[in-house]
C-alpha positions as CSV (number, residue, x, y, z in Angstrom):
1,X,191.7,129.1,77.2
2,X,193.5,130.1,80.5
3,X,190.8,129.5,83.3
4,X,191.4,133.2,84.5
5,X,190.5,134.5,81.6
6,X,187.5,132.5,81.5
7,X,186.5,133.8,85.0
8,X,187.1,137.1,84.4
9,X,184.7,136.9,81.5
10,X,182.0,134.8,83.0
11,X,181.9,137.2,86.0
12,X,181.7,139.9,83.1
13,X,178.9,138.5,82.1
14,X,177.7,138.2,85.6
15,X,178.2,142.0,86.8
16,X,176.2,143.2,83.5
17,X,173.5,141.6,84.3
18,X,173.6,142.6,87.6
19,X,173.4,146.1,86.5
20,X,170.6,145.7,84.4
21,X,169.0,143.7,86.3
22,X,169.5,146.0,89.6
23,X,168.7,149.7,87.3
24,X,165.1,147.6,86.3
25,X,164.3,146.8,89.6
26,X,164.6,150.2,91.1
27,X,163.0,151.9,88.4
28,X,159.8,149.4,88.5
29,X,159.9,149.1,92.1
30,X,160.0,153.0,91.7
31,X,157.0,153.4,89.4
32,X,155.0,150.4,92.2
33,X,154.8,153.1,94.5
34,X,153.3,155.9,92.6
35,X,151.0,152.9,91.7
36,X,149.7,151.8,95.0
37,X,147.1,153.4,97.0
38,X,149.0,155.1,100.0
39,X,147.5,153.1,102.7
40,X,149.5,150.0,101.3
41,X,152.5,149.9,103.5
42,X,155.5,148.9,101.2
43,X,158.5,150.1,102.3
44,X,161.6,150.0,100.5
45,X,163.8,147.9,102.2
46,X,162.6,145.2,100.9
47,X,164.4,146.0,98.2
48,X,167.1,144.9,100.7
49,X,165.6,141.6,101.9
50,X,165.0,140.0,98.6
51,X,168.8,140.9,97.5
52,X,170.1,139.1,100.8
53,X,171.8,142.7,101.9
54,X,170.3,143.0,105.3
55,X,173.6,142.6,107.2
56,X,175.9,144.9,104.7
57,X,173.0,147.5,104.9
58,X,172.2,147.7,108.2
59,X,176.1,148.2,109.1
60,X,175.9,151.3,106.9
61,X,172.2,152.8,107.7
62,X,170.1,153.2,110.4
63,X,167.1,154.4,108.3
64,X,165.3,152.5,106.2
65,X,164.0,154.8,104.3
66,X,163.9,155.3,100.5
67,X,166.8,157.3,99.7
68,X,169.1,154.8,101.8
69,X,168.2,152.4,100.0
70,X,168.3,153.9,96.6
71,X,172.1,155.2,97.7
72,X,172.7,151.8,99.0
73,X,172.0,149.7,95.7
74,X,173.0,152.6,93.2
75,X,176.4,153.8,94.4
76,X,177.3,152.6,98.5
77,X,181.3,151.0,98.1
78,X,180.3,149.4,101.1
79,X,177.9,147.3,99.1
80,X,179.3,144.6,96.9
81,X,176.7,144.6,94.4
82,X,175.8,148.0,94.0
83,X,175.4,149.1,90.7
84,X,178.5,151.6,91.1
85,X,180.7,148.5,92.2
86,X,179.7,146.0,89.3
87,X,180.9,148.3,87.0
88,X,184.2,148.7,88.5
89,X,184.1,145.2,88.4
90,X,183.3,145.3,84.6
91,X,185.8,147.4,83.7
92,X,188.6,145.3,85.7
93,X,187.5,142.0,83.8
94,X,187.4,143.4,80.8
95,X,190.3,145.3,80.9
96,X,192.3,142.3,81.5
97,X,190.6,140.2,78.5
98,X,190.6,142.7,75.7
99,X,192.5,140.1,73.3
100,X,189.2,138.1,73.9
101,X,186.2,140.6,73.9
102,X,185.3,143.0,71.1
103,X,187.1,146.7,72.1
104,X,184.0,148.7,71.8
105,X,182.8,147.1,74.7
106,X,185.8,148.5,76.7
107,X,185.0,151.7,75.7
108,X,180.8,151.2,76.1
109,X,181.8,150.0,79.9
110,X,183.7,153.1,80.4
111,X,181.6,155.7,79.3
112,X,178.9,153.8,80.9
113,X,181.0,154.0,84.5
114,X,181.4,157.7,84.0
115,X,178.2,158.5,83.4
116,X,177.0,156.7,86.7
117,X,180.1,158.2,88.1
118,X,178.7,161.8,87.3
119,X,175.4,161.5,87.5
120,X,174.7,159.2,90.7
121,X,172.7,162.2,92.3
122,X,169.9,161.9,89.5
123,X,169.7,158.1,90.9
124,X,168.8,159.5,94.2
125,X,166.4,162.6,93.2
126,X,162.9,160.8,92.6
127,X,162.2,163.3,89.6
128,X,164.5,162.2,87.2
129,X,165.5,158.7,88.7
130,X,163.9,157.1,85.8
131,X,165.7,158.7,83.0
132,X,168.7,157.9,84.5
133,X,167.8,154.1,85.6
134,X,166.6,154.0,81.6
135,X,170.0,154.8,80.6
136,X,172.1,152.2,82.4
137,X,169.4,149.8,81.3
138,X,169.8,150.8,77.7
139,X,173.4,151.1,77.8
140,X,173.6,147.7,79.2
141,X,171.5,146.3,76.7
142,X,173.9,148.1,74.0
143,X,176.6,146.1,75.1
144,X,174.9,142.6,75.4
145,X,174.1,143.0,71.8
146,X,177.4,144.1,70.3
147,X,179.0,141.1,72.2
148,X,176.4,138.9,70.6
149,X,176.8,140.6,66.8
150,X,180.9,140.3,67.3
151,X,182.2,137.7,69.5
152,X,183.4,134.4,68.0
153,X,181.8,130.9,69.1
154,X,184.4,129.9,70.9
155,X,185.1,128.9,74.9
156,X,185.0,132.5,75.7
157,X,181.3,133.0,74.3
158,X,180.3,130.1,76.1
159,X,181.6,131.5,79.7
160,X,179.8,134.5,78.7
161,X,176.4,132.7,78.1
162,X,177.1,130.7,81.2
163,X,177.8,133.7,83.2
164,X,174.5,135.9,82.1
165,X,172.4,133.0,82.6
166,X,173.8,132.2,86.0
167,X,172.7,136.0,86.9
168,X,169.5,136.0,85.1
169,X,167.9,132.9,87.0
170,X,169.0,134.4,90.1
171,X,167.8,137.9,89.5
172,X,164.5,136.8,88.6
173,X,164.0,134.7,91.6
174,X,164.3,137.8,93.7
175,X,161.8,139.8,91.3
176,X,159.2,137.3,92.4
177,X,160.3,136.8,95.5
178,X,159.8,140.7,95.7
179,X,156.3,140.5,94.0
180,X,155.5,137.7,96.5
181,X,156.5,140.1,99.3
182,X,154.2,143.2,98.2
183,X,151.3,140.7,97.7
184,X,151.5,139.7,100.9
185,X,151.7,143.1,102.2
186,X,148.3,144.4,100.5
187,X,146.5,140.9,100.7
188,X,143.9,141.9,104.1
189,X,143.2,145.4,101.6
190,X,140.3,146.6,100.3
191,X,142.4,147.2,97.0
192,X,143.7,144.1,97.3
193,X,142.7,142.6,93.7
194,X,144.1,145.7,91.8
195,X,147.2,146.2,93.9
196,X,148.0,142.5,93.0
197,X,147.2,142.8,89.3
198,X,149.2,146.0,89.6
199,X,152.2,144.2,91.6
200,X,152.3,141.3,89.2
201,X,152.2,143.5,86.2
202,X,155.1,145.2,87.4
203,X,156.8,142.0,88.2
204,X,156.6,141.6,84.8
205,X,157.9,144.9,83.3
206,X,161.2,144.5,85.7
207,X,162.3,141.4,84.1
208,X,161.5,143.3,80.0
209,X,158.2,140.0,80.0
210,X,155.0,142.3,79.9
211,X,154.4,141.6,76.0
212,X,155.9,138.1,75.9
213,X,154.0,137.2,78.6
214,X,150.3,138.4,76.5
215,X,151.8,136.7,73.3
216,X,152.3,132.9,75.5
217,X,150.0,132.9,78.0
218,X,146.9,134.5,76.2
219,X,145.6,135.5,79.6
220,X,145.0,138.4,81.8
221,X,148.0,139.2,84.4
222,X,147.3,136.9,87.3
223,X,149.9,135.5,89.8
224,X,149.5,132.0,89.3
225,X,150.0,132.6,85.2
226,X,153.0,134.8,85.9
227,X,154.5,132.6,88.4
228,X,154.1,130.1,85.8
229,X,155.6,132.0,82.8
230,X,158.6,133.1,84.6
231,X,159.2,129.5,85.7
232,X,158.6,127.5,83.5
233,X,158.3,129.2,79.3
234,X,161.0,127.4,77.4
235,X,161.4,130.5,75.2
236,X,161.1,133.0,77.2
237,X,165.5,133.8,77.6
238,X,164.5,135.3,81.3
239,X,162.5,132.3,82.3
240,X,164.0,130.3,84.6
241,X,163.5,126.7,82.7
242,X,165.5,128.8,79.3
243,X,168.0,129.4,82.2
244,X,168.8,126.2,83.3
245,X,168.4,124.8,79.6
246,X,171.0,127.0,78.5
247,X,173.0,126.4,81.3
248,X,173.1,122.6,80.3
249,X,173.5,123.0,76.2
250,X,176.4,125.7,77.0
251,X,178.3,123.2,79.9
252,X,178.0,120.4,77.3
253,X,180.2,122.1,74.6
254,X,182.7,122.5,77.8
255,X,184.9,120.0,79.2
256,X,184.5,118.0,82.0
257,X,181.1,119.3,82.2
258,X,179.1,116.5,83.3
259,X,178.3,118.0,86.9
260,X,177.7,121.1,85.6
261,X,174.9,119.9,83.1
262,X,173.7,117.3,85.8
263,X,172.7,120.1,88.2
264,X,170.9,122.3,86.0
265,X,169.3,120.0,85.0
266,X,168.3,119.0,88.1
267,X,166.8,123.1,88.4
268,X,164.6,122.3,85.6
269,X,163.2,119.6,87.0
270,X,162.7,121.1,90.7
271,X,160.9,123.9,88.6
272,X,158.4,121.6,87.0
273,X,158.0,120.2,90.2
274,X,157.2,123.7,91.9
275,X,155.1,124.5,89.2
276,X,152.2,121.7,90.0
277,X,151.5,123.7,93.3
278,X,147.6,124.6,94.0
279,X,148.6,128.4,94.9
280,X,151.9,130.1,95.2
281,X,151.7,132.0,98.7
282,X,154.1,132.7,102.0
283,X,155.8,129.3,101.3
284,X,157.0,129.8,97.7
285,X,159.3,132.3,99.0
286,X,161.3,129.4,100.7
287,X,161.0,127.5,97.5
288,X,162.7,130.6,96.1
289,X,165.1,130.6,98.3
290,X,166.1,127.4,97.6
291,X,166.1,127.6,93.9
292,X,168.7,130.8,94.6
293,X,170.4,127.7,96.6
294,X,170.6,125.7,93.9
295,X,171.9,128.4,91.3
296,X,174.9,128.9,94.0
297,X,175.8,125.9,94.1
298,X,175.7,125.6,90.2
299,X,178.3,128.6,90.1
300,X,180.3,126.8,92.9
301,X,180.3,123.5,90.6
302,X,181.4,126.1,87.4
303,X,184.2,128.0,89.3
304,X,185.7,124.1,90.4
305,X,185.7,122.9,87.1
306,X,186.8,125.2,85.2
307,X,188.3,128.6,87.0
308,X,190.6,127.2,89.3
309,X,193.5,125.5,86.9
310,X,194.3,126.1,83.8
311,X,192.5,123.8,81.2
């Protein structure tokens, strides 16, 4: 396989889950805010924060508030990673590798970008956010699952895994990081033991984990469990030990992928190490952060092995 065609569909990969990922958040981070009492002072932006968009947002936006930032994530150009941009992305990838991906998803990713194209004002209008949210989410999901019924088991599946598991760990890094953030926000409340079984539960229900999460853990919804679950579960595909499993068992059938598998393997094991902490407060937000190092510099390792020359 040419290397540019494996980056174009690895960064396919990448961008879908962005979307998905990005559509969940909002919608969740949506329903949070109906769900806490009003004297909880959670503002929006950090929606912005936990995404690492300070600087490209505050160029654009002077207010805070939660339409900016709802315009900023769904549909800005200025934004790299808005939802509206992705999917340009999408379509440019895909569009270029149609002898390789099935051609309904060419057509899914295109009715898909018009539909966000037209209807980007019902992202911004609170009353019927969610139905639209719901139907990038679902139309994403759509997609992942015909590539998975249709593509062959060749290189080009394997970039794709690589790619959506790259995202994935990432993504849900920043949901807790963002759950860590709200508790920390409501901890000094009177409310403060529901609004964290509420924040948590929602944590949950951004990354699709609410029922898996009962069936494993067999346990109420508590941070420490949670924090635990989307850590460390080996079966969980959102967790980040699957990720970094199936970053390793996907390198391996690649060539030359001995650094590759090294480092994520390495991210399991800082994981389990992360995981044998008493309490998961202010700190765990660096560790976070360092885990979303650590996933960079997995994708920097991928792109040099494989993206720059053809193999």
């Amino acid at each position: 396989m040419l290397s540019k065609v494996a980056e174009r569909i690895y960064w396919s990969a990448r961008y879908l889950e962005r979307v998905e990922s990005t559509a969940r958040l909002l919608s969740i981070y949506d329903k949070l805010m109906f769900d806490l009492p009003r004297r909880v002072n959670l503002g929006w932006y950090n929606l912005i924060v936990i995404n690492s968009l300070e600087e490209d947002f505050n160029n654009r936006y002077s207010v805070r508030d939660e339409r900016n930032v709802v315009k900023f994530l769904l549909g800005d150009d200025n934004n790299p990673c808005s939802v509206v941009n992705s999917l340009r992305a999408i379509r440019e990838n895909i569009r270029t590798t149609r002898d390789v991906i099935p051609g309904e998803a060419w057509e899914m990713v295109n009715e898909l970008s018009l539909f966000v194209q037209e209807s980007l004002a019902h992202g911004v209008n609170r009353s019927v956010r969610h139905e639209f949210l719901e139907s990038i989410v679902k139309t994403c999901q759509q997609i992942v699952g015909l590539l998975s019924v249709n593509m062959t088991r060749d290189e080009a599946w394997e970039m794709l895994q690589l790619g959506q598991n790259v995202e994935r760990a990432d993504m849900t890094t920043r949901n807790l990081d963002a759950g860590i953030a709200a508790i920390q926000q409501v901890q000094d409340d009177d409310y403060a033991v529901n609004a964290r079984q509420i924040i948590w539960g929602n944590v949950l229900r951004s990354l699709n984990a609410d029922q898996p999460y009962r069936r494993a853990m067999r346990s109420s919804i508590k941070g420490d469990t949670v924090v635990d679950f989307l850590m460390g579960n080996e079966q969980f595909p959102r967790s980040l030990t699957f990720c970094a499993n199936e970053i390793a068992e996907r390198s391996k059938r690649l060539p030359k992928s001995e650094q590759v598998v090294e480092r994520a393997l390495a991210i399991r094991s800082e994981v389990s190490r992360l995981l044998e902490a008493d309490e998961f407060g202010a700190s765990f937000r660096d560790d976070l952060n360092d885990l979303q190092v650590s996933l960079a510099e997995v994708h920097g390792l991928i792109q040099t092995t494989w993206f720059l020359s053809d193999k």
